[in-house]
C-alpha positions in Angstrom: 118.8 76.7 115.4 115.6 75.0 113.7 115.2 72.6 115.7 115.3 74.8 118.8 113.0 77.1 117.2 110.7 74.9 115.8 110.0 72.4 119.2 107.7 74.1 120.9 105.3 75.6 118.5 105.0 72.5 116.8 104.0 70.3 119.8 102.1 73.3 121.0 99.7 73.7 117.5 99.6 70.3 116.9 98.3 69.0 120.0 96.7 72.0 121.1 97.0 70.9 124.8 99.7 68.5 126.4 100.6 65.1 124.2 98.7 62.4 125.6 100.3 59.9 127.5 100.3 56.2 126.0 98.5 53.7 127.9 100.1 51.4 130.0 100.7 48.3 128.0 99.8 49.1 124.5 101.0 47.6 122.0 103.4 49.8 119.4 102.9 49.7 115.6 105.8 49.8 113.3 106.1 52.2 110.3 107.9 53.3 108.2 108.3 57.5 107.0 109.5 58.8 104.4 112.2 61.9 105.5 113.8 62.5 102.4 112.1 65.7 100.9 112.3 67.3 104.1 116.0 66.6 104.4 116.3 68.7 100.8 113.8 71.3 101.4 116.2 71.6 105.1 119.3 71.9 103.5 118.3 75.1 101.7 119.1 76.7 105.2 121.4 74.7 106.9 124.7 72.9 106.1 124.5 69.2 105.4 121.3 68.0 107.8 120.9 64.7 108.5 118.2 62.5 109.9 119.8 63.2 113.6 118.1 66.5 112.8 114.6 64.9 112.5 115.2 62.7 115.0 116.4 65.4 117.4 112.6 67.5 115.8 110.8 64.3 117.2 111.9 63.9 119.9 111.9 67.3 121.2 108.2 68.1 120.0 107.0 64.3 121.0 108.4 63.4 124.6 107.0 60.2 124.8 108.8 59.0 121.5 112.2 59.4 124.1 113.5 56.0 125.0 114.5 55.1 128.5 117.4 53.0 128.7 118.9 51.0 125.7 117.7 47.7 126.5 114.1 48.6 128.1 111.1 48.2 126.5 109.1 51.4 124.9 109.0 53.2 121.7 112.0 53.1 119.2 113.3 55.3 116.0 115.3 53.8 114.2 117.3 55.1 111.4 117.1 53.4 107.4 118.2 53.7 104.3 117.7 56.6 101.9 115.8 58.7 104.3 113.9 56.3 105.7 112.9 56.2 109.7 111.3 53.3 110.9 109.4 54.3 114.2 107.6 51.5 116.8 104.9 53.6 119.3 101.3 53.7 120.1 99.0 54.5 117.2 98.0 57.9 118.8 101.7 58.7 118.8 101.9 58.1 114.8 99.2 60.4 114.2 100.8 62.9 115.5 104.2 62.1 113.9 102.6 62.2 111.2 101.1 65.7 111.7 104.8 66.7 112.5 106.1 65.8 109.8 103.4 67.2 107.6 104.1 70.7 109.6 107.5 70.7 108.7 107.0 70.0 105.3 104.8 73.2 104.9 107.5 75.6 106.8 109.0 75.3 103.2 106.4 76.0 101.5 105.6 79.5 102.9 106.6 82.9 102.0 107.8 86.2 103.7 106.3 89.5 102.9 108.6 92.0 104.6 108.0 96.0 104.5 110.8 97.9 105.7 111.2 101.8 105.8 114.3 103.8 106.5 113.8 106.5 109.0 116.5 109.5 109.9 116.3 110.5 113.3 119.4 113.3 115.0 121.5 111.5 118.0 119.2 113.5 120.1 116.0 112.3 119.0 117.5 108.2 119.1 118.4 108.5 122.7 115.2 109.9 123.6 113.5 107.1 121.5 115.5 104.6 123.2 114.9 105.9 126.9 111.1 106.4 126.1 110.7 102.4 124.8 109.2 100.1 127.3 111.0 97.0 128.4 109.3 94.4 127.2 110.3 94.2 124.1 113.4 96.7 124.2 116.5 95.3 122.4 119.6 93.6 124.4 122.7 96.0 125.4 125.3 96.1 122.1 122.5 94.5 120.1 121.5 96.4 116.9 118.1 95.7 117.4 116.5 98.5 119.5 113.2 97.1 119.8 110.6 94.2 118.8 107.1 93.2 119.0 107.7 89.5 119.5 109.2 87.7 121.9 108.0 88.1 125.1 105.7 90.8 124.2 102.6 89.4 122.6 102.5 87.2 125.5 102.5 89.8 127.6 99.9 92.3 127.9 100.8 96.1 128.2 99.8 98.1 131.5 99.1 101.6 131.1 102.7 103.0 131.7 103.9 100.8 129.0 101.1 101.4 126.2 101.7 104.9 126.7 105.9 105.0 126.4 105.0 102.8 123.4 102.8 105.7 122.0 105.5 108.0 122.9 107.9 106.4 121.5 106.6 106.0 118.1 105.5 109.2 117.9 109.5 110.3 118.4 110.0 107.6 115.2 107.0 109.4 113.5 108.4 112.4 113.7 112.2 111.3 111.9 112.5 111.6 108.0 111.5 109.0 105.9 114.6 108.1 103.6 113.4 105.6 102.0 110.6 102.5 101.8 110.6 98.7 100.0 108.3 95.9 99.8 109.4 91.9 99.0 108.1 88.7 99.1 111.2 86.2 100.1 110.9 82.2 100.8 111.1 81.6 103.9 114.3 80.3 105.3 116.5 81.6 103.1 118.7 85.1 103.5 117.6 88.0 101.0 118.6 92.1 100.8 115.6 93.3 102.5 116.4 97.3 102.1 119.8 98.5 100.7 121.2 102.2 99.7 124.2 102.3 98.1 125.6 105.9 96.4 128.1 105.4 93.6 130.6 108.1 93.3 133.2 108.7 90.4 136.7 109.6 91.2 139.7 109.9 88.7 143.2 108.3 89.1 145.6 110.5 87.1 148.0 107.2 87.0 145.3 104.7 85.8 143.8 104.0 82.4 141.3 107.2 81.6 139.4 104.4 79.4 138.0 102.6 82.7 135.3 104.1 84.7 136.5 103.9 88.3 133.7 104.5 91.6 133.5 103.5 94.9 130.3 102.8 96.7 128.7 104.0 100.0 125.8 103.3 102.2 124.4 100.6 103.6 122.7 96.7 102.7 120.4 95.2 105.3 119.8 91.4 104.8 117.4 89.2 106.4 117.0 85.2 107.0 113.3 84.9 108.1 112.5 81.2 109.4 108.7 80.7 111.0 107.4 79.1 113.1 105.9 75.7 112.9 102.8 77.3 114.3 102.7 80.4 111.9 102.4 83.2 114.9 105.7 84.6 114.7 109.5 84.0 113.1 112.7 83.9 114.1 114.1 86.9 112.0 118.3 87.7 111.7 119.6 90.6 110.5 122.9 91.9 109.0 124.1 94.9 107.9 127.0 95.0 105.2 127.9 98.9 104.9 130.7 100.6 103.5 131.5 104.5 104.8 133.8 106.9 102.6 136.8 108.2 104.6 139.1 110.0 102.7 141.0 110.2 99.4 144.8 109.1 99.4 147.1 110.7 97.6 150.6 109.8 96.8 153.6 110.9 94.5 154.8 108.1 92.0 156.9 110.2 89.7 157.0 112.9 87.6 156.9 113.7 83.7 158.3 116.8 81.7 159.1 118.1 85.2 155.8 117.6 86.3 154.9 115.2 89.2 152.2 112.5 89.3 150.3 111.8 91.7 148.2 108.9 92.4 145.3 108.3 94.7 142.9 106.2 96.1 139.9 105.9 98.0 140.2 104.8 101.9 136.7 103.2 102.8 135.8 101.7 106.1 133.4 98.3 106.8 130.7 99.1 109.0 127.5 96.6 110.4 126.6 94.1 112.9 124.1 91.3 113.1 121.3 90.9 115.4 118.7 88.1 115.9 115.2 88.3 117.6 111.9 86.8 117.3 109.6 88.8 115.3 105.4 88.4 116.0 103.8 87.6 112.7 102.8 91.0 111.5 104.9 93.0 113.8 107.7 94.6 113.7 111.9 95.0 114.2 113.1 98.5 114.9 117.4 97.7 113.8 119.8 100.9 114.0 122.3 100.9 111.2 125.9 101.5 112.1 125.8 103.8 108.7 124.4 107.0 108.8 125.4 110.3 107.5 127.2 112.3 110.2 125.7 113.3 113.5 122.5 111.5 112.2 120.8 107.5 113.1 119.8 105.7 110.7 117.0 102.7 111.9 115.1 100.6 109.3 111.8 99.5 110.4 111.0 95.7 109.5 107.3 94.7 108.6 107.3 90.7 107.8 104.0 88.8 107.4 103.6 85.2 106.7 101.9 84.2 103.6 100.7 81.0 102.6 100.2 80.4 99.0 98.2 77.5 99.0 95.6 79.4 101.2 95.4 82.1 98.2 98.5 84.4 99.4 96.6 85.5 102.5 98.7 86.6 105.3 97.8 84.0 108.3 98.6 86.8 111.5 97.5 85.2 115.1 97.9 81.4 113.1 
């Protein structure tokens, strides 16, 4: 998922316009780089990377690192010890592996400020907010994620029509109650509870030990995994909802003392959530509808991440 994420934006910022091609004839230099430290700071997010993964980052973001066939001549990466890569290219190609790798290196280092609120709306009011949204931007069919300002939409600029169902829109949002805000700041790339609301609720079990406290929980936990962008502009952003719902109290005869019967019970609870991904704009913002809510109600939390850089004095870098 990185690496797809990451190819683009990194060419994109680092070169600013196309790579430049290598000139005809030049002579590669060989050296050696050092790949180890972002292997670690990569396998905080993914499962067991390897140097394929950088390899796959280089080549992807760098198109004239690609060989052509095995035995011709051109640039090669070739894969060491302990981390190590050993790449032959043009010297104007090594600066900008260099930068790469530098880039990469510093996705790790940034942090996630993410603001989310908890709006109520009735079924009524949702399906009006959904039909009033403009496209761009509007979530996928079945996706929990109603609407973003990211991909495809800071690209794009609004006409008239759309700026004004976007105004409509949020002023149907607006108008829901607020259940509940939070604030965090979360590393980036790894998965942390950006909003949760869980209601703990006693219940007695005339067959159990009166000594133990016994509850159940309901409501909902929202998680996030942010990972930015090589270029700062925007993230890729999942969600997931864990939420439990309350459905009824079991009860159940399981004998009887002095003529008297006993009953046990216990709490019948249902699983509830999905998972939605999107890309997110750097200081915009993912509208996701929770499959909890109390009944005839929606439930959407709003989600506010901004990228900070600590280094830069823990200023959030929106536009890059």
């Amino acid at each position: 998922m990185i690496a797809k994420f990451l190819s683009l934006p990194v060419a994109l910022v680092l070169a600013g316009t196309a790579a430049p091609q290598p000139l005809e004839g030049e002579k590669p230099v060989t050296k050696m780089y050092d790949v180890s430290r972002l292997l670690n700071e990569m396998a905080k997010t993914q499962k067991a990377p390897d140097a394929d993964t950088v390899i796959k980052l280089l080549f992807e973001a760098i198109p004239q690192l690609r060989p052509g066939e095995i035995d011709a001549d051109g640039p090669r990466v070739i894969e060491r010890e302990n981390g190590q890569l050993e790449v032959s290219a043009p010297a104007d190609l090594h600066a900008e592996i260099k930068d790469l790798l530098a880039a990469l290196e510093r996705l790790h280092d940034l942090m996630i400020d993410v603001k989310t609120e908890v709006i109520e709306l009735d079924t009524a009011a949702f399906e009006k907010y959904q039909k009033a949204l403009p496209k761009v931007g509007r979530g996928k069919a079945g996706s929990p994620v109603a609407f973003v300002t990211g991909e495809g939409f800071e690209e794009h600029r609004p006409d008239a029509a759309e700026q004004k169902a976007l105004e409509d829109a949020t002023k149907i949002l607006k108008a829901g109650r607020v259940v509940q805000t939070s604030s965090g700041r979360f590393a980036n790339g790894r998965e942390s509870t950006l909003a949760a609301r869980l209601t703990a609720s006693n219940f007695s079990n005339p067959g159990g030990n009166a000594d133990t406290a016994q509850f159940i929980k309901e409501g909902f936990k929202l998680t996030g995994l942010p990972i930015a962008s090589a270029d700062r502009r925007s993230m890729r952003l999942k969600l997931t909802e864990q939420s439990v719902a309350f459905v009824r109290v079991k009860r159940a005869a399981v004998g009887e003392v002095g003529g008297q019967p006993i009953v046990a019970q216990a709490t019948e609870t249902e699983d509830l959530g999905a998972t939605g991904s999107t890309v997110v704009a750097d200081g915009g913002a993912a509208i996701f509808r929770l499959a909890y809510a109390p009944k005839d109600k929606v439930w959407v939390v709003v989600v506010k991440p901004k990228i900070i850089v600590p280094a830069e004095g823990a200023e959030p870098k929106n536009g890059g």
